[in-house]
C-alpha positions in Angstrom: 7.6 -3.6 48.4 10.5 -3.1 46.0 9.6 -5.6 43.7 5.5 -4.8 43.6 7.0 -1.1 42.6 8.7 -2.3 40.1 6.1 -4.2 38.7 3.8 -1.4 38.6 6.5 0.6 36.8 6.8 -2.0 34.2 3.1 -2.0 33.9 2.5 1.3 33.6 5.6 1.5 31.2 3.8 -1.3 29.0 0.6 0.1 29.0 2.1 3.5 28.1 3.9 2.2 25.1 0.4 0.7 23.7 -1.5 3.8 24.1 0.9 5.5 21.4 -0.5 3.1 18.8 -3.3 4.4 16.1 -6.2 3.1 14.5 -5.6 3.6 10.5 -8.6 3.0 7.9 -6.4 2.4 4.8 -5.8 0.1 1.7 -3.1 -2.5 1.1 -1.4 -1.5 -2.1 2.2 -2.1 -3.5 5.2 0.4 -4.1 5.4 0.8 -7.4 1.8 1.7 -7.7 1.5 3.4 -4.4 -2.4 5.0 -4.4 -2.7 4.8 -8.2 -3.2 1.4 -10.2 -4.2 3.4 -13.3 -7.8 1.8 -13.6 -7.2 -1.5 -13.1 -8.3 -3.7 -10.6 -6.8 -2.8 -7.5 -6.3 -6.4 -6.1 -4.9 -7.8 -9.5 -2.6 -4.6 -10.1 -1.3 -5.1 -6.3 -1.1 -9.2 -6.4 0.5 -8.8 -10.2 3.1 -6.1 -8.9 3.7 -7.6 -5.5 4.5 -10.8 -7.6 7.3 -8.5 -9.5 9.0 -7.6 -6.6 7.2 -4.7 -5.4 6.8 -4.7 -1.6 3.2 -3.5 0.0 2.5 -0.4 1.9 -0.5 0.9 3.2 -2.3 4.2 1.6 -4.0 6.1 4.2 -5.2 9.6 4.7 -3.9 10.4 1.0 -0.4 9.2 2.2 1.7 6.1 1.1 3.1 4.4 3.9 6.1 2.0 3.8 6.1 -0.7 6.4 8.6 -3.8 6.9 5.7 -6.0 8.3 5.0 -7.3 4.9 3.5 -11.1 6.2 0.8 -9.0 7.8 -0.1 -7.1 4.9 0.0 -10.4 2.6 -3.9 -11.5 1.9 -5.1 -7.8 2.1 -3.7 -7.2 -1.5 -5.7 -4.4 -2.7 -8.2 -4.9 0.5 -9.7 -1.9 2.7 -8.3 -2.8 6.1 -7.8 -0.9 9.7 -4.2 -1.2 11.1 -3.1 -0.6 14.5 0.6 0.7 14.5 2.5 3.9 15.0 3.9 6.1 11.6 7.4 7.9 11.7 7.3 10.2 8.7 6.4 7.7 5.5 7.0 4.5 7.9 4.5 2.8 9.2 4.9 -0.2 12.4 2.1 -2.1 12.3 1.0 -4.1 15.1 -2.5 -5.6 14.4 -4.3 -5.4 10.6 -7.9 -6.5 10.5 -10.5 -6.5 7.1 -12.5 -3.7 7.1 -16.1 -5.1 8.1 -18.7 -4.2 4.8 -21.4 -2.1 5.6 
């Protein structure tokens, strides 16, 4: 009995955790740039800057989020995308990016 109780705890603590997580419709971009790549090509500008040592973040809702899960950002340079994740002031922990489908 113990142990099933326990396991329902750890479930329910699980499943809790999860249910914090968002759905953000943003775009890939670098730091240095942020939402701004001053007319230029937004994929080129982020690829180029990325290249010069600029890590990605994520520019959603007319923020600029920082994030230290740059390998799941890489290959959505400049790219629409929706990110599951949680933000903590101008931090964002992703957990799950996907391409935004084209309409």
């Amino acid at each position: 009995m113990r142990k099933k109780l326990l396991m329902l705890a750890a479930a329910m603590l699980a499943f809790g955790c999860l249910s914090w997580a968002k759905v953000y419709t943003g775009t890939v971009s670098d730091a240095m740039c942020g939402a701004n790549h001053g007319g230029k090509d937004a994929v080129a500008c982020t690829k180029e800057c990325e290249a010069a040592g600029s890590k990605l973040v994520v520019v959603a809702d007319g923020k600029v989020y920082n994030t230290d899960q740059q390998d799941m950002l890489k290959g959505h340079e400049g790219e629409t995308v929706k990110i599951t994740g949680t933000v903590n002031g101008d931090t964002m922990a992703i957990t799950h990016v996907a391409a935004e489908k084209s309409k």
